[in-house]
C-alpha positions as CSV (number, residue, x, y, z in Angstrom):
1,X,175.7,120.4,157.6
2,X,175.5,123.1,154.7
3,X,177.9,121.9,152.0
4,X,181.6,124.0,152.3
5,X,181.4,123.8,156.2
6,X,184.1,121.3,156.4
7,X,185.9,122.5,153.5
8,X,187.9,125.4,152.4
9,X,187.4,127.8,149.1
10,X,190.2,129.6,147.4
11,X,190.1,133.0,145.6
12,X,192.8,134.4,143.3
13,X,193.1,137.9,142.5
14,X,193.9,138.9,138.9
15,X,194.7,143.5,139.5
16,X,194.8,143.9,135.8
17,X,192.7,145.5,133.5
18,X,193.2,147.1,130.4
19,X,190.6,150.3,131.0
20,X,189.7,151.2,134.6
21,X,185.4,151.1,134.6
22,X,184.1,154.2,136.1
23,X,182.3,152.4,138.8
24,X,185.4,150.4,139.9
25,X,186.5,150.3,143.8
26,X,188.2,146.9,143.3
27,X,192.2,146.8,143.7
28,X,193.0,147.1,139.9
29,X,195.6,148.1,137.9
30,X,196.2,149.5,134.1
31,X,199.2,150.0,132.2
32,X,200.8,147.1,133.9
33,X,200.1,143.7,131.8
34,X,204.0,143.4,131.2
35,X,204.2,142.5,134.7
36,X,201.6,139.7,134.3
37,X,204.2,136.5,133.6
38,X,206.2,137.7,137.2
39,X,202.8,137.4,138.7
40,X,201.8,134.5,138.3
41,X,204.9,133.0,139.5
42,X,204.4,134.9,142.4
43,X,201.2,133.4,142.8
44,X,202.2,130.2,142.6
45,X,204.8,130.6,145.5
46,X,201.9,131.9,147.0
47,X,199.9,129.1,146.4
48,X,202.4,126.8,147.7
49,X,203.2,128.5,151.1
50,X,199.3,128.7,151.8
51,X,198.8,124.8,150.9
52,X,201.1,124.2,153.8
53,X,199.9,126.1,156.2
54,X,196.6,124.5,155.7
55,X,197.6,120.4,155.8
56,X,195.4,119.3,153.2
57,X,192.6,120.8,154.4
58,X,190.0,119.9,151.4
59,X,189.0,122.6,148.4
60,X,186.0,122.6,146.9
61,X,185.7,125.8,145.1
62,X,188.5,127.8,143.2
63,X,187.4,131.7,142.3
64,X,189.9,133.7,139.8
65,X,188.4,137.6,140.1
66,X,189.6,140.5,139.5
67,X,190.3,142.8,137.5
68,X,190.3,141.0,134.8
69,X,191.3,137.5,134.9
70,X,190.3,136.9,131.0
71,X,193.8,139.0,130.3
72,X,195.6,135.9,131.0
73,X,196.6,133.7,128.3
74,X,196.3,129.9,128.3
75,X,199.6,128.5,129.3
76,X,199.5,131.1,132.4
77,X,196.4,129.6,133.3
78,X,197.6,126.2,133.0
79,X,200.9,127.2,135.4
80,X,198.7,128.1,138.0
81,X,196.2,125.0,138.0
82,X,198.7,122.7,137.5
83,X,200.1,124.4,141.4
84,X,196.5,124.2,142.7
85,X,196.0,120.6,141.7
86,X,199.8,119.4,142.3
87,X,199.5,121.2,146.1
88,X,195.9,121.4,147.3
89,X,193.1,118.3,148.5
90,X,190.9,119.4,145.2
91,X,187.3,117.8,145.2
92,X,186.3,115.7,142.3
93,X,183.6,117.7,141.5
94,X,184.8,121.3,142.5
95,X,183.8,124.7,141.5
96,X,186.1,126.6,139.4
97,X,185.1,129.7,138.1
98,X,186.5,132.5,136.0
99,X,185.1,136.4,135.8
100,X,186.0,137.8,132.4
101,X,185.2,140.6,129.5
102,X,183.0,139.8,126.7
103,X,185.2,141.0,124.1
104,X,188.0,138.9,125.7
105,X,186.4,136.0,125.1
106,X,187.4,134.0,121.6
107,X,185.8,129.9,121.3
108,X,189.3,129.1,121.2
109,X,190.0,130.1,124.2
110,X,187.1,129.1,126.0
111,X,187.5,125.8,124.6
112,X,191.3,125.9,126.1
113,X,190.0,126.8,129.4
114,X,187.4,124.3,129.7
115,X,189.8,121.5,129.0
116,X,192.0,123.0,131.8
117,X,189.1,121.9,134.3
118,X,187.4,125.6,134.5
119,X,183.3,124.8,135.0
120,X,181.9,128.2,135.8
121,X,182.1,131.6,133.6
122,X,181.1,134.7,135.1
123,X,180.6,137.5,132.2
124,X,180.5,141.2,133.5
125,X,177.4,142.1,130.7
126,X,176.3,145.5,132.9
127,X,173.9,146.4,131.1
128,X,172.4,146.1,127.6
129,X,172.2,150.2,127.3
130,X,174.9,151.4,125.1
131,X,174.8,155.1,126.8
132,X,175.5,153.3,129.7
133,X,178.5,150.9,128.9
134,X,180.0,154.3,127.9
135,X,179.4,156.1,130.9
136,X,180.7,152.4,133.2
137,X,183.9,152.7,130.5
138,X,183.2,149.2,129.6
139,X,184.7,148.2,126.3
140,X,182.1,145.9,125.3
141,X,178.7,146.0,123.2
142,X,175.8,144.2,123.8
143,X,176.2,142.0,121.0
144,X,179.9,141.2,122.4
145,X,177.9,139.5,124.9
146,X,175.9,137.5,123.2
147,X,179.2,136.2,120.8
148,X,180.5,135.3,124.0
149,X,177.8,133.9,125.2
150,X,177.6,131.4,122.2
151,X,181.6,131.3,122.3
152,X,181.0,129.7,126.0
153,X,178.2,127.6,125.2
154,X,180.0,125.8,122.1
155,X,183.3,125.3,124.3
156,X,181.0,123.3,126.8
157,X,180.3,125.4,129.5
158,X,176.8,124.7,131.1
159,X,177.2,127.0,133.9
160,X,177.4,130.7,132.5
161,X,176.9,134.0,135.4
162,X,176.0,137.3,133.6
163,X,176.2,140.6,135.8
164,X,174.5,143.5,135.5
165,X,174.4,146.7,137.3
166,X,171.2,148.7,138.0
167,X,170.6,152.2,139.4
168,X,173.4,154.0,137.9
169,X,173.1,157.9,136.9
170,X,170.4,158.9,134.8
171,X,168.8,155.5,134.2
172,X,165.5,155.1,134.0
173,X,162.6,151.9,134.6
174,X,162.6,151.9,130.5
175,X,166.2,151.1,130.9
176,X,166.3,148.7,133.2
177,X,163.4,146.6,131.9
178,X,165.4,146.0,128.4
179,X,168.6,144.8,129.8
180,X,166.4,142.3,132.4
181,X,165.0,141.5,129.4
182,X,167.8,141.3,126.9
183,X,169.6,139.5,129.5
184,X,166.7,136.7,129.7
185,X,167.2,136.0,126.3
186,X,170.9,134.8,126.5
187,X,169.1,132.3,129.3
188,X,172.4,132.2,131.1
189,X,172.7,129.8,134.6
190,X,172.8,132.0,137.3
191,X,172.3,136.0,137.2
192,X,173.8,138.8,139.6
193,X,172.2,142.0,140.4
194,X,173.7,144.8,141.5
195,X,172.7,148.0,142.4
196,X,175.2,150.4,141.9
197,X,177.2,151.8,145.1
198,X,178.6,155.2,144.5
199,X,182.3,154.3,146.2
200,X,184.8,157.0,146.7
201,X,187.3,157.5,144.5
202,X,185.7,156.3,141.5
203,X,185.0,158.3,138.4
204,X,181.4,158.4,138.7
205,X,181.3,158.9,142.1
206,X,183.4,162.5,141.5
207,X,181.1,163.7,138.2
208,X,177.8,163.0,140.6
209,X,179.4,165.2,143.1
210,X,180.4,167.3,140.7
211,X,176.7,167.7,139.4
212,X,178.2,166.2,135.7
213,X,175.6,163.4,136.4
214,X,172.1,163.0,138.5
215,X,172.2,161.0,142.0
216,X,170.5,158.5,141.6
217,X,166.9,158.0,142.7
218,X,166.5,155.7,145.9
219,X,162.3,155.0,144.4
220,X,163.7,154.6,141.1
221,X,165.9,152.3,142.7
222,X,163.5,150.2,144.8
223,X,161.2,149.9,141.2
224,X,164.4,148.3,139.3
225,X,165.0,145.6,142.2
226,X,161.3,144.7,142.4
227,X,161.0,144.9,138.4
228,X,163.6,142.3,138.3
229,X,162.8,140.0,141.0
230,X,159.1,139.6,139.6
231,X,161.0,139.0,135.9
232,X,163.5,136.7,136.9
233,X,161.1,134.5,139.1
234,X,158.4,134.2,136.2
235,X,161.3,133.1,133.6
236,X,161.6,130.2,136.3
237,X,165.0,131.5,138.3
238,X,165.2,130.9,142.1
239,X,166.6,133.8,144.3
240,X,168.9,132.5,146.6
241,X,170.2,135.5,147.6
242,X,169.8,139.1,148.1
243,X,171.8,139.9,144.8
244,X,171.5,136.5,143.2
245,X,169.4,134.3,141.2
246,X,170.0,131.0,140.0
247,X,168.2,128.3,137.8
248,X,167.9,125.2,140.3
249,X,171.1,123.5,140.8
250,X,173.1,126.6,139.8
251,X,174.1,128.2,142.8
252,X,177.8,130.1,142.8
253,X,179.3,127.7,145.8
254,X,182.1,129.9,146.1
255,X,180.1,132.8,147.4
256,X,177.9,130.4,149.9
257,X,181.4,129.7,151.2
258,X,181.4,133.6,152.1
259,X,177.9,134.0,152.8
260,X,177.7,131.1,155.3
261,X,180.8,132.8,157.2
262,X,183.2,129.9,156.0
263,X,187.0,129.9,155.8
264,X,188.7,130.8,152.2
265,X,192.2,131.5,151.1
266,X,192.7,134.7,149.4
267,X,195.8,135.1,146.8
268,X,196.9,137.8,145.0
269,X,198.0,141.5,145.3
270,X,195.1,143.0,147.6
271,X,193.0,139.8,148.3
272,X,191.2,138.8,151.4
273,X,190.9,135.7,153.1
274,X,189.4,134.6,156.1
275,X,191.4,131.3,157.6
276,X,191.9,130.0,161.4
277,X,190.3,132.5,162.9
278,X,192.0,135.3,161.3
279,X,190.7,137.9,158.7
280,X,194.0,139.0,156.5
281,X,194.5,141.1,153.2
282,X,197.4,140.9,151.1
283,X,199.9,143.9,149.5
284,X,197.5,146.1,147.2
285,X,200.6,146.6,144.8
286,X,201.4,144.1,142.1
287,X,205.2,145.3,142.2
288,X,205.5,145.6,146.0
289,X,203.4,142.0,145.9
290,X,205.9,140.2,143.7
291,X,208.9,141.7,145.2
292,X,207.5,140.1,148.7
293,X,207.0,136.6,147.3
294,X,210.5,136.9,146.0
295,X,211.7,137.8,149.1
296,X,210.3,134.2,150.5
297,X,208.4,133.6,153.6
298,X,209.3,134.8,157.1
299,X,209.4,132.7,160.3
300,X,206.1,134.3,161.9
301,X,203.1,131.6,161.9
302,X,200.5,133.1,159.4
303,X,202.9,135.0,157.3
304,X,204.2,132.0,156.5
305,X,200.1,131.1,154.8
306,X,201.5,134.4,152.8
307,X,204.7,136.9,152.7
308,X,203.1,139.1,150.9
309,X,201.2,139.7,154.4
310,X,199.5,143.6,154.7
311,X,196.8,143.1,157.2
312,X,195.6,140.4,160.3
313,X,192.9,141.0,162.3
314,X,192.5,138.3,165.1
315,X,187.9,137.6,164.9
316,X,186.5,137.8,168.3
317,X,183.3,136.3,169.0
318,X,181.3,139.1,168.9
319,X,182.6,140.0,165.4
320,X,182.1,136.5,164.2
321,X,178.4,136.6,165.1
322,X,178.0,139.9,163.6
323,X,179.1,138.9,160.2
324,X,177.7,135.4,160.3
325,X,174.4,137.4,161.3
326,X,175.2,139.6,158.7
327,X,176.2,137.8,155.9
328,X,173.9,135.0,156.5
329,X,171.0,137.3,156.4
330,X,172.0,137.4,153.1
331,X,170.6,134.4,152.2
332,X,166.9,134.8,150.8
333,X,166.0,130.9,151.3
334,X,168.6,129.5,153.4
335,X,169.3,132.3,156.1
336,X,170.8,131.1,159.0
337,X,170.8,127.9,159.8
338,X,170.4,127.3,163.5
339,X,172.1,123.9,163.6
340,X,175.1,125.4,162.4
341,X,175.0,128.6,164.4
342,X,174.3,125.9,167.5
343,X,177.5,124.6,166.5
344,X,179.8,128.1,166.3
345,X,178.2,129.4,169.1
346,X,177.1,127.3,171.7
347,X,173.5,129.2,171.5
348,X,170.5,129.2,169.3
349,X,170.2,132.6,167.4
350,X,166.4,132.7,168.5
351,X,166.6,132.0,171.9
352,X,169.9,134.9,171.7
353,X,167.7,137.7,169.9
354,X,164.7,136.5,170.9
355,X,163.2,140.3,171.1
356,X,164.2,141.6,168.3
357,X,163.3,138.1,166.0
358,X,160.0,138.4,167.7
359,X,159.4,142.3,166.8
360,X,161.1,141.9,162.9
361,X,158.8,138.6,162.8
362,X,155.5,140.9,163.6
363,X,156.7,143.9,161.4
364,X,156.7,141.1,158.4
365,X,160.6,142.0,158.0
366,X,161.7,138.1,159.2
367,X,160.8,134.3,159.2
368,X,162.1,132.3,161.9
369,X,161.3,128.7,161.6
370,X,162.5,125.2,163.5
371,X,165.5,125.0,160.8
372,X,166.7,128.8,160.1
373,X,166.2,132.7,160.2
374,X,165.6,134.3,157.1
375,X,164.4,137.3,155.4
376,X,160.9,137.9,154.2
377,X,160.5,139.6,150.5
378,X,159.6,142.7,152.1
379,X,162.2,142.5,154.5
380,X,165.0,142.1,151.2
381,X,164.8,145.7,150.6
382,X,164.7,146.8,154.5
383,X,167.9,144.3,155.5
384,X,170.1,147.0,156.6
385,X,167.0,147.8,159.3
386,X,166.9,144.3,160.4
387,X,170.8,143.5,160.7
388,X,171.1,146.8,163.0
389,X,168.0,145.3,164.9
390,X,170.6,142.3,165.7
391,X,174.3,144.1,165.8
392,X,172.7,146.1,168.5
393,X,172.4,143.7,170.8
394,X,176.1,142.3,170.2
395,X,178.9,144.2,172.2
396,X,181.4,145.0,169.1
């Protein structure tokens, strides 16, 4: 049984940032920091409604994301672990991670962090190009990442995440090749790649529509992801996953937990969480979130996991195996597993699809062995074609 199956992960959501980036899609806020010390009192009522409605149920990863979780000070921090640990089943050795700025980061306050029972760091680098952190909006330099970095490694953390962003505007193989490199030389843990999605209603996506900056370039594109994968292998990093690479050991266990299709709480103004069978989002705005959880639970069955309720959608089966398909696919070594798929849906996935896993199989797009399904390295960069291969077979 893949490890998280029979347990439950929880994600917090931290909307405030001090400068928007011009890539952002994610529900965040500026301008709004003095409403921070209401919030996380909110969250903790949160907290404490959800541990409830989920009778002990036990935790093995806890994932603060954001936004910009690093804008929290210490003693907040320490309210809202202290009414994790007091009010959830926490494993000994769980996950708990924190996504944060460079220039947020002091050794002081890793150090105060750590002590708190935090593990995993996750430091949004982006890139090592100083054109390009202006044109993202970041308000960090490359060497802000490498005082952070040491800041991390001195406090005792021995499980660092940088991410980076490829493909964006005007950014050529040159480019990319020195912040794979740069990053390589901060020899952090684990690594996530991103190729940069163009979402509406984000600055850059309006200045490439505008013609203020050049679409990027799908070839270009495909060179940066191969570039990379080549790099990152050779320096000794395992790819675990489409996006993600990992020195052995250090897989993120909170985002298996989504990957493998698995339950998780989501807290926070404009989270998501996926629990007894139900997919749910929360109230986007901080205010409108706070005055919710003031207001106190209601006497319907999953608002009481949350007041602060926006969104339920009850998962049908065919649903469920499209995003465990889906998301699973994910997965560069694991896939699927078929034990476990057995298990949710009565049915072996090859003996389901078996067409379509034979033709993918002879295209050289899929591996289907006696344990799981995966992707082949050519069919990484084709995994939209194969998923629709699957989804249409399955009657959404």
């Amino acid at each position: 049984m893949p490890q998280g199956e029979s347990s439950l992960s929880i994600y917090i959501h931290i909307p405030f940032c001090t400068v928007r980036c011009g890539y952002c899609a994610f529900n965040t806020y500026t301008d709004l920091e003095h409403l921070i010390p209401d919030y996380v009192d909110a969250l903790c009522t949160e907290l404490a409604l959800a541990a409830l409605h989920v009778q002990n149920k036990p935790v093995h990863t806890v994932y603060f994301g954001g936004g910009t979780p690093s804008l929290l000070a210490p003693r907040q921090f320490e309210q809202i672990l202290s009414q994790v640990n007091n009010d959830f089943c926490i494993a000994a050795d769980a996950e708990w991670s924190l996504e944060a700025n460079p220039d947020d980061l002091s050794e002081a306050f890793l150090r105060d962090l750590r002590g708190m029972g935090f593990n995993r760091l996750s430091i949004g680098m982006q890139s090592a190009n100083a054109s390009i952190l202006r044109m993202f909006d970041r308000r960090h330099d490359i060497a802000s990442v490498g005082a952070a970095v040491g800041y991390a490694r001195r406090a005792d953390f021995n499980n660092i995440n940088l991410d980076v962003i490829f493909g964006s505007p005007g950014e050529t193989l040159a480019d990319w090749k020195q912040t794979v490199e740069t990053l390589l030389q901060f020899w952090p843990e684990h690594i996530s790649l991103y190729g940069l999605e163009l979402k509406g209603g984000t600055r850059l996506r309006q200045q490439v529509d505008a013609g203020e900056l050049p679409r990027p370039d799908d070839d270009v594109f495909a060179d940066m992801y191969e570039f990379a994968s080549t790099a990152l292998a050779t320096a000794g990093y395992d790819q675990y996953e489409i996006s993600n690479w990992c020195r052995p050991g250090k897989a993120c266990h909170h985002n298996l937990q989504y990957w493998r299709n698995l339950e998780y709480l989501g807290v926070g103004a404009g989270a998501h969480g996926f629990y007894g069978g139900c997919r749910y989002s929360t109230i986007a705005s901080p205010q409108r979130y706070v005055a919710a959880l003031k207001k106190g639970a209601s006497g319907d069955n999953l608002l009481s996991l949350t007041p602060a309720l926006a969104k339920t959608v009850q998962v049908s089966e065919a649903d469920d195996e499209y995003e465990t398909i889906m998301m699973g696919l994910r997965l560069t070594e694991e896939g699927i597993n078929r034990e476990s798929f057995r298990r949710r849906f009565g049915r072996d996935i090859v003996d389901t699809f078996y067409d379509s896993t034979q033709k993918l199989a002879a295209a050289g797009l899929l591996i289907a062995t006696k344990d799981n399904v995966r992707l082949s390295e050519s069919g990484r960069l084709l995994s939209n074609r194969v998923i629709r291969e699957f989804v249409d077979q399955i009657k959404l």
